[in-house]
N, C-alpha and C positions, 0 to 999 in steps of 0.2 A: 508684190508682183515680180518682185528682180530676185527673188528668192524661193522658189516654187514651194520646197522643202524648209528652208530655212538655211542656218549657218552654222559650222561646228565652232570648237572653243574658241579657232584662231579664228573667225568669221569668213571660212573659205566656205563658198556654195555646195551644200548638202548633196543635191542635185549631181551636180557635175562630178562630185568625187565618187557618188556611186556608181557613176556610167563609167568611169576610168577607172575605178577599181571592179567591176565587173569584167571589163577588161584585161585586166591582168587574172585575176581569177580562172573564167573560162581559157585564157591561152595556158595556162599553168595547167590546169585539169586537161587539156589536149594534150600540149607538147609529152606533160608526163606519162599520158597513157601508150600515146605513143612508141614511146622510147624504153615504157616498164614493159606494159600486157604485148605493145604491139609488135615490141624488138623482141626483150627477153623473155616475156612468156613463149608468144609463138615460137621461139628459136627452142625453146626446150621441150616444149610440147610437142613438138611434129617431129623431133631428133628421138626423144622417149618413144612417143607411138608407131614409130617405121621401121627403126630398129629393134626395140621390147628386149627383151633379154636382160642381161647387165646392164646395160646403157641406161634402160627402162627404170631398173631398179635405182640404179646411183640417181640418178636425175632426180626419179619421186622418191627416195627418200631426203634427198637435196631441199626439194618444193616441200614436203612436209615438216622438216627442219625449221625453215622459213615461218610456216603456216601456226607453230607453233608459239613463236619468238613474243613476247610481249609488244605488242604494238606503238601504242602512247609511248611507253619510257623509250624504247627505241631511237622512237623519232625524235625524240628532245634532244636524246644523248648524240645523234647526226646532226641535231642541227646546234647544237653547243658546241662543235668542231670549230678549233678554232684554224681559219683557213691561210693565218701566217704560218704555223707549223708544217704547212703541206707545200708553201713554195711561194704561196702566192702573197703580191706586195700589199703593202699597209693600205695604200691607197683604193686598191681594188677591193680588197677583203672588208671595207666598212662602206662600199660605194651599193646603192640599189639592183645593180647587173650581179653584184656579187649574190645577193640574197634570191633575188629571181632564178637564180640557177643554179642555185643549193638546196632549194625548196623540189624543184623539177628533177633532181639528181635524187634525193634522197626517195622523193615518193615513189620515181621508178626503182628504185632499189626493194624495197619493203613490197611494192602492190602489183605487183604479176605472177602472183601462186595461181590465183582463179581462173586465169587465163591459158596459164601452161594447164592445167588438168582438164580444161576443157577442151583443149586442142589436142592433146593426149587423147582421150578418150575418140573423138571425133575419130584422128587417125588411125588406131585399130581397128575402123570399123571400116573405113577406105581402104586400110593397105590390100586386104584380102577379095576389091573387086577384080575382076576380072581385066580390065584395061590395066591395073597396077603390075598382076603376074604377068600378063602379055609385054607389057615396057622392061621389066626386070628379063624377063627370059630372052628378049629381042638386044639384052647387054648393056640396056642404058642403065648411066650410073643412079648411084642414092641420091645425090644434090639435083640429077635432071628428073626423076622421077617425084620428088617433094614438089619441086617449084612449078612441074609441067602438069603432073597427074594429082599428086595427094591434094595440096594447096587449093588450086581452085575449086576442089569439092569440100572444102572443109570450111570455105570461107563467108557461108550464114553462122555457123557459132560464135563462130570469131568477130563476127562485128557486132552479134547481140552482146558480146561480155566485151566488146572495146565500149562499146557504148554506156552500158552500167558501168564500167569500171570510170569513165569522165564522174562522173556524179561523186566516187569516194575519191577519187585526184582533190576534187574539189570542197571535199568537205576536212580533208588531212591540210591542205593548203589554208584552211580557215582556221582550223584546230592551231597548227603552227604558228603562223601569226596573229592569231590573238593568245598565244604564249607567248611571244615576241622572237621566234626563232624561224618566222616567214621574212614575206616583204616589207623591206627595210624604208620605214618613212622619209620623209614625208611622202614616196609615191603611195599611193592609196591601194587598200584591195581591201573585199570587207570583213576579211578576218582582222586586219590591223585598226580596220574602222570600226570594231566591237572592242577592238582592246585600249582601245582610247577613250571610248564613251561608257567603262566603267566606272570613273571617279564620275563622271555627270548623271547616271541613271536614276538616280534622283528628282533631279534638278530638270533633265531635258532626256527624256528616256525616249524620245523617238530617234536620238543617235544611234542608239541601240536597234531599235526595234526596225527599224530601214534595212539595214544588211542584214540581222537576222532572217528578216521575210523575204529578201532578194536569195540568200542564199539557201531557205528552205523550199521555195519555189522552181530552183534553178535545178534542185537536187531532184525533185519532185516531176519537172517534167523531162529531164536527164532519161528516168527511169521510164516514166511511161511510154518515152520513145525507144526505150531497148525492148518492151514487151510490143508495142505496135510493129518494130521489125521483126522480133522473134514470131511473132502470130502472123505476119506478112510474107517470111519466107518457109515456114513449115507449112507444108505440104499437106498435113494429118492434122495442122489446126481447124476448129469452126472457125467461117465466116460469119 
């Protein structure tokens, strides 16, 4: 009864490390999205689709660049970076704030292509209404017409692919540490908590099998709430 779940190798409550490292989990799948799809994608995506032209071009061949890059090896070879070479001290570089935000840094780097193309495309299709010509020819600049006119008409696509794009933050953050190149133990998440409960799958294979079904669930209803907004705010979906 003092053990809902049981205990891992070191006899810390099974329970309680999955709810903490769900925690860190889901804030890493946010903050990341955030800062990749939410900063970098839209920031390229809506600069590509309102300019078009050259800009358009260099950008999306930029994003297809990207799109092309082997992913997995990628990511290891980021998170293999050894972060005393960059400036930072011994101390911080093996501390848990260090891995937490090397994990968050790397994923936004890698995972906002889907993001810029979809906002890309959205914005072709607003620059040419009619309040967009009327704000340009009235002499307002590109940076007021993005954030006053394009922007909030573009802004259903944009939260159905922030909101999928949580779901892969969160499965690359699991991917990585259970490579060992995530969150740095003893704090928990349950990618680290699959890469621990390999030598026991044997032995105690519901170490395993806990975070695998938290994090196939988590991924699972991620998605299903990017299609319940996507079908919520299209206008041309069945009810």
């Amino acid at each position: 009864a003092a053990h809902w779940l049981g205990t891992d190798e070191a006899g810390r409550d099974e329970l309680v490390r999955l709810m903490v490292g769900g925690q860190m989990s889901l804030l890493v799948g946010l903050l990341a999205t955030l800062f990749g799809g939410g900063t970098l994608g839209l920031l390229i995506g809506i600069t590509a689709g309102y300019f078009g032209g050259r800009v358009d071009a260099v950008l999306m061949r930029f994003t297809d660049g990207m799109i092309t890059l082997p992913l997995l090896p990628l990511l290891i070879v980021l998170g293999a970076v050894d972060l005393t070479k960059l400036g930072f001290s011994q101390e911080f570089s093996h501390s848990g704030a260090a891995g937490f935000w090397r994990i968050i840094v790397i994923i936004s780097i890698v995972d906002w292509t889907s993001t810029a193309r979809i906002v890309r495309a959205a914005t072709l299709s607003v620059r040419e209404r009619d309040y967009v010509r009327a704000a340009r020819a009235s002499g307002a600049r590109a940076g007021y017409v993005m954030l006053s006119h394009v922007l909030p008409n573009v802004a259903t696509p944009i939260i159905v692919a922030l909101t999928l794009t949580v779901g892969r933050a969160i499965l690359f953050e699991s991917v990585l540490s259970f490579l060992g190149f995530g969150i740095v133990p003893p704090t928990p998440s349950w990618g680290n908590m699959l890469n621990n409960a390999q030598e026991l799958v044997t032995s105690a294979p519901a170490l395993a099998v806990y975070p695998g079904l938290l994090i196939f669930f988590t991924v699972i209803a991620v998605n299903f709430l990017g299609d319940g907004l996507q079908h919520a705010f299209d206008p041309r979906s069945e009810r």
